[in-house]
C-alpha angles and dihedrals in degrees: 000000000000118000117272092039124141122218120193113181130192144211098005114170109199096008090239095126096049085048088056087048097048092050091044097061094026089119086054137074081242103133117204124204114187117197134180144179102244131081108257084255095067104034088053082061084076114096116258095010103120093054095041089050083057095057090055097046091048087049085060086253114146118233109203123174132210092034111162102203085197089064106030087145086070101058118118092205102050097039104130103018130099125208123229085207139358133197140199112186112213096327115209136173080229130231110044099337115163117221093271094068089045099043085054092049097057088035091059087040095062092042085053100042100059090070092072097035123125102234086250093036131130128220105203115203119203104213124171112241108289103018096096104066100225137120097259094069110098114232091021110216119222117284101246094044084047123091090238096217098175091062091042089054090050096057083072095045086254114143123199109257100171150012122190132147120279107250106219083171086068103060099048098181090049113121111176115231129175112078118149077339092293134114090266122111134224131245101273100161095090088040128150130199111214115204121203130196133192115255131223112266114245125261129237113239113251132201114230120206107205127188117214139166108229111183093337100315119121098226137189114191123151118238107235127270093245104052081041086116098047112063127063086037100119094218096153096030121125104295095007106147100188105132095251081063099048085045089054095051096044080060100046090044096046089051093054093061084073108020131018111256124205112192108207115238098196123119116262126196120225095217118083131194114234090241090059082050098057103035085061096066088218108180087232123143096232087218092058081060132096101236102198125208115215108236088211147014096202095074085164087063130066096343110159102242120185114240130234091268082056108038128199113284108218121183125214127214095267098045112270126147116200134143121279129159122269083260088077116096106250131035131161147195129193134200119200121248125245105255084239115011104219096129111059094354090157096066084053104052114139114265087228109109124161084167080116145068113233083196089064100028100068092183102045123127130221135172112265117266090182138028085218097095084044089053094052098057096040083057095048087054076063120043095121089060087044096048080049098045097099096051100041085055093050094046102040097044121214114332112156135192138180109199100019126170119227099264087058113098124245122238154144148097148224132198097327089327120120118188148111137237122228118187149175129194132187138117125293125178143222130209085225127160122259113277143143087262099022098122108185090186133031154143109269111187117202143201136179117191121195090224119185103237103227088074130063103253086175106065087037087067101030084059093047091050091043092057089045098047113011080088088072101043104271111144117199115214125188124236145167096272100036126288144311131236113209139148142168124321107352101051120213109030094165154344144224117205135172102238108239091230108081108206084215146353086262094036132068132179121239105193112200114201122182137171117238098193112061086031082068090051094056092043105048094034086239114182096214133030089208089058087080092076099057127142093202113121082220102070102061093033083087092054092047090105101047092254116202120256103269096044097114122229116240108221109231089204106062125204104344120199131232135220130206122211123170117216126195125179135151118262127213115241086261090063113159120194098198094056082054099062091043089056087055094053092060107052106036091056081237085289083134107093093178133017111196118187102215099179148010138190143179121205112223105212090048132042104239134098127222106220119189121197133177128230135223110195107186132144131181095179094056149021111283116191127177087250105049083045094057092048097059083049090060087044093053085055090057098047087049090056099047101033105029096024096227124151117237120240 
C-alpha cells in the first residue's frame, strides 16, 4: 500500500487483525481505523482485546465500537471521511445463520460501503474456501448454496477486481473469532480475499446527427440510437494503442515484410448510396444493412450546427476525431435519449429502416457495411498512379512502408512478384442478430494488390497470413472465390477474393479484407469482443505500452455473472425480427450476449402472432446486478410498445 493511504476495517472481534495492521504499516502514513459491532464492554470480553486495542492506539490507528457496517453512512464518526480500502474478514450473522442471512449481510455491506469509499478505492473481502461462488473455490459449491459474492457486489455497482489467497502467515498476531459468535475461529487456511472495485456508471444512449457529403450530395441522417456508442471512438487514430489498432499495425507490418503497403489518409463518409453499393458487387446480404432514412430534405434549415465553443467533429479514415472548421466534410451533434421514451418517442425513432427495397429505391442510403464501394472510388481517383504502378516499382526499387501517405511510392517484390499494396481501414456496420459473435459494428481492414497474373498471388499472401495469424488459432481454407479466414468460436474473422475487374490482360487484384475486431479478440485472449469498447480507463491501461500479439488481457472484472429474462409480447402483421433486436440493443446498453426466441404463436381468429424470446444479460465492462439487469428488461417493454407497437404479454 502506497504512503498517504486510509484503511477502515469492519467487524473485527478481538481486534487482533487490525493490531497486526497497525504494526504492519506502522513506518507509513498509512492511518488505520478499526471498527466492531459490539459496545467496548463486550469486545473487551475477547481474549487479548484489550492489548491488541492498545497496539492499534500506540501505531496512531483509530478503535471505534457499535459500528453497523451495514450502515456505515450513518455513522457519526465516520461522517465526512473516505476510506482508500476497507475490509471485512470472514463476515458472518453469527450463530447458525444459512447462506441467505449471510448473502444479505455482505450485499447491504457493499451498498453501504460505497458511501465511504475513496473513487479508486478497493473494498477486500476475507471468505472461507467455497463461500464466494466463483471459479477459483476449490471445490466450488453450488450457486445457490454459495454466498454469491460477485452478484452481491454488483447490486452496489462493485465489480470484482482480484482474487489471491488470504495470508494468515502475514498477520502473525491474528487469531480468527466468530464462529457461530463464539471465540473460535474459521477455517482460514483456504482462505480467499476478494477484492471489489467500483465500476463505471452506464451511459444513456444518444442519437448523433452527422453531416456528410456522398457523391456530391450534402447529406443529415441520425445514427441510430443502438451503434450510438460505437462511432466517434479513434481506435485506429495516430498513436492510438487500443488493441484493433495494434492488431492493424502487426498486419501491415508483417505484409511489408513482402510487398510495400500505402494506407490511404483521405476522409471517408460512413453513409453509402445503394447504387455504390451495388456497383461495387460486394458479396453483402441488403437485410444485414442499416438502411437509413434521411430526417430531412432541407439540410440548409434548421439544421443543428456546433458552435465555436463545440467545433465540428470530423472523423479521418482511420478514426481519428480532431478539430477542423465547418468547411470539412463531416461534423456531428448528438442529443442524449430519454432512459424510457415514453414521452416523444416519435422524434426519437431509431434511424435504422429496412420498410424499403434498395433494389427498387435506386437513391437510398444505408451505413457501410464495407469499406469495398469506398475503395473503388479512392482507386479510380487514382487510375494514372495505378497504370504507373509497375514502372514506378521497377524503377524506384523496394521501398516499403507500413503506414505511407499517398504521396509515398509503392514498391516491393517477392519472389519474382512486383507489386504494391494500397489499403483503408475504418469501422462498417451490420444490422446482425444478437449473438455471442454478432457484431453489429467493427474495424475492417482492407487491402487491394496489383498482382501479374502468371504468378499465384493467392497462396503468396495466404502464406504470409498464415504465418501472421495460424499462431493464434486462425485457420485459412480455400474456396472458389479465394480463401476464408475462421477460427473458434467466432467462425469467419477474414477473406481473401480475387476482384472481378482485371487493371490490365497480364495483372489481376487480390482484395484482402479482416476483421479487426474479432482479430484483437484471438490475439490478445480477450474474453469479450464488446469489451473492446470499454470506457474503462483499465482496459487500455494494458495496451499502454504497445504489447506484442500473444500477451493475454487480464479482465479487471472477474467472473461476471448473467441473468436470463423471457419476454413475450404480440406482434403486429408488419413484424419485423431485426428492429427487435435493435431495439434490444438499446435498451439493454448491449449488456444482452444471446436472444433465443422459445416459442411462437399465432392466434386463428385474429391476425397477430405471439413471439417469445429469451434474454442473456451479461457485462464484463460493468456491474451487472440482478436489479439493474431487470430494469433494463422493463425498459426494453416499454421501448417495444412505443417504438415497435407490440403489445406486452
Amino acid at each position: 500500500m502506497s504512503p498517504s493511504r486510509s484503511v477502515l476495517l469492519v467487524g473485527e472481534g478481538n481486534f487482533s487483525f487490525s493490531a497486526s495492521v497497525s504494526q504492519l504499516y506502522r513506518e507509513t502514513e498509512t492511518s488505520v481505523t478499526a471498527t466492531c459491532l459490539q459496545r467496548q464492554e463486550e469486545a473487551l470480553r475477547h481474549e487479548g482485546a484489550a492489548t491488541n486495542m492498545q497496539i492499534i492506539k500506540d501505531s496512531g490507528g483509530t478503535v471505534l465500537f457499535e459500528v453497523d457496517c451495514t450502515k456505515l453512512g450513518e455513522c457519526a464518526s465516520l461522517r465526512d471521511r473516505v476510506f482508500d480500502r476497507v475490509v471485512f474478514n470472514f463476515p458472518h450473522c453469527g450463530r447458525k445463520s444459512g447462506v441467505k442471512k449471510n448473502r444479505e449481510l455482505i450485499k447491504n455491506f457493499f451498498l453501504s460501503c460505497v458511501q465511504v469509499l475513496a473513487e479508486d478505492g478497493e473494498i477486500h473481502v476475507s471468505l472461507c474456501n467455497g463461500q464466494g461462488g466463483t471459479p477459483v473455490d476449490h471445490p466450488k459449491r453450488e450457486w445457490h448454496n454459495s454466498w454469491q459474492v460477485t452478484a452481491m457486489a454488483a447490486e452496489a455497482h462493485l465489480i470484482l477486481n482480484d482474487v489471491h489467497p488470504f495470508e494468515s502467515g502475514k498477520y502473525q498476531s491474528y487469531k480468527c473469532t466468530g464462529y457461530r459468535s463464539q471465540d473460535k475461529g474459521f477455517h482460514v487456511e483456504k482462505g480467499l480475499v476478494h477484492v471489489f472495485t467500483r465500476s463505471l456508471p452506464y451511459t444513456s444512449a444518444q442519437i448523433f446527427t452527422v453531416e456528410e457529403v456522398v457523391e456530391g450530395e450534402r447529406v443529415q441522417y441520425n445514427i441510430p440510437a443502438e451503434l450510438s456508442d460505437y462511432i466517434f471512438r479513434g481506435f485506429l487514430c495516430s498513436g492510438s494503442v487500443h488493441p484493433v489498432k495494434l492488431v492493424q499495425d502487426y498486419i501491415l507490418q508483417g505484409l511489408t515484410e513482402k510487398w510495400s503497403v500505402s494506407m490511404t489518409t483521405e476522409t471517408i463518409p460512413f453513409l453509402l448510396m445503394a447504387k455504390q453499393l451495388q456497383a461495387s458487387c460486394c458479396d453483402i446480404d441488403s437485410t444485414h444493412c442499416y438502411w437509413i432514412n434521411l430526417p430531412q430534405k432541407d439540410l440548409n434549415s434548421g439544421a443543428e450546427i456546433s458552435t465555436d465553443k463545440e467545433r465540428d467533429l470530423v472523423l479521418h479514415s482511420q478514426g481519428q476525431i480532431d478539430t477542423h472548421d465547418v468547411s470539412s466534410p463531416m461534423c456531428v451533434t448528438s442529443n442524449k435519449v430519454d432512459k424510457v421514451r415514453s414521452k416523444g418517442a416519435e422524434s426519437l425513432m431509431s434511424a435504422c429502416s429496412l420498410d424499403v427495397d434498395p433494389d427498387e429505391e435506386k437513391g437510398l442510403f444505408l451505413l457501410r457495411p464495407s469499406l469495398l464501394p469506398q475503395m473503388g472510388a479512392l482507386l479510380s481517383k487514382k487510375e494514372e498512379w495505378i497504370k504507373n504502378a509497375k514502372s514506378r516499382v521497377e524503377n524506384e526499387g523496394s521501398n516499403k512502408s507500413v503506414e505511407g501517405h499517398e504521396k509515398e511510392e509503392p514498391s516491393g517484390g517477392n519472389n519474382g512478384v512486383t507489386t504494391f499494396l494500397y489499403g483503408v481501414s475504418g469501422l462498417v456496420f451490420k444490422n446482425v442478430h444478437i449473438n455471442l459473435w454478432g457484431l453489429p459494428a467493427f474495424h475492417e481492414l482492407l487491402i487491394t494488390g496489383i498482382f501479374p497474373s502468371e504468378v499465384e498471388p493467392m497462396r503468396f499472401i495466404g502464406q504470409r497470413l498464415e504465418t501472421l495469424l495460424s499462431p493464434y488459432g486462425v485457420s485459412l481454407i480455400e474456396e472458389k472465390e479465394g480463401l476464408r479466414l475462421t477460427a473458434a468460436p467466432m467462425g469467419l474473422v477474414g477473406r481473401v477474393y480475387e476482384s472481378n475487374t482485371r487493371v490490365k490482360i497480364s495483372h489481376i487484384s487480390i482484395t484482402l479484407s479482416l476483421n479487426l475486431d474479432l482479430l484483437a479478440v484471438l490475439l490478445f485472449s480477450l474474453p469479450d469482443w464488446r469489451i473492446l469498447w470499454s470506457h474503462d480507463p483499465r482496459f487500455l491501461k494494458q495496451f499502454s505500452l504497445g504489447p506484442s500479439p500473444g500477451e493475454p488481457f487480464q479482465p479487471f472484472s472477474l467472473f461476471p455473472e448473467h441473468f436470463s429474462f423471457d419476454i413475450s409480447f404480440w406482434t403486429v402483421p408488419t413484424w419485423e425480427e431485426r428492429k427487435f433486436h435493435a431495439v434490444v440493443r438499446e435498451a439493454s446498453r448491449g449488456t444482452v450476449e444471446q436472444v433465443k426466441l422459445i416459442d411462437t404463436f399465432s392466434h386463428p381468429d385474429l391476425s397477430q402472432t405471439s413471439y417469445c424470446y429469451r434474454l442473456i444479460y451479461r457485462s464484463h465492462t460493468h456491474a451487472l446486478s440482478h436489479t439493474q439487469a431487470l430494469q433494463f428488461h422493463q425498459m426494453l417493454e416499454s421501448l417495444l410498445s412505443s417504438q415497435l407497437q407490440v403489445t406486452i404479454r
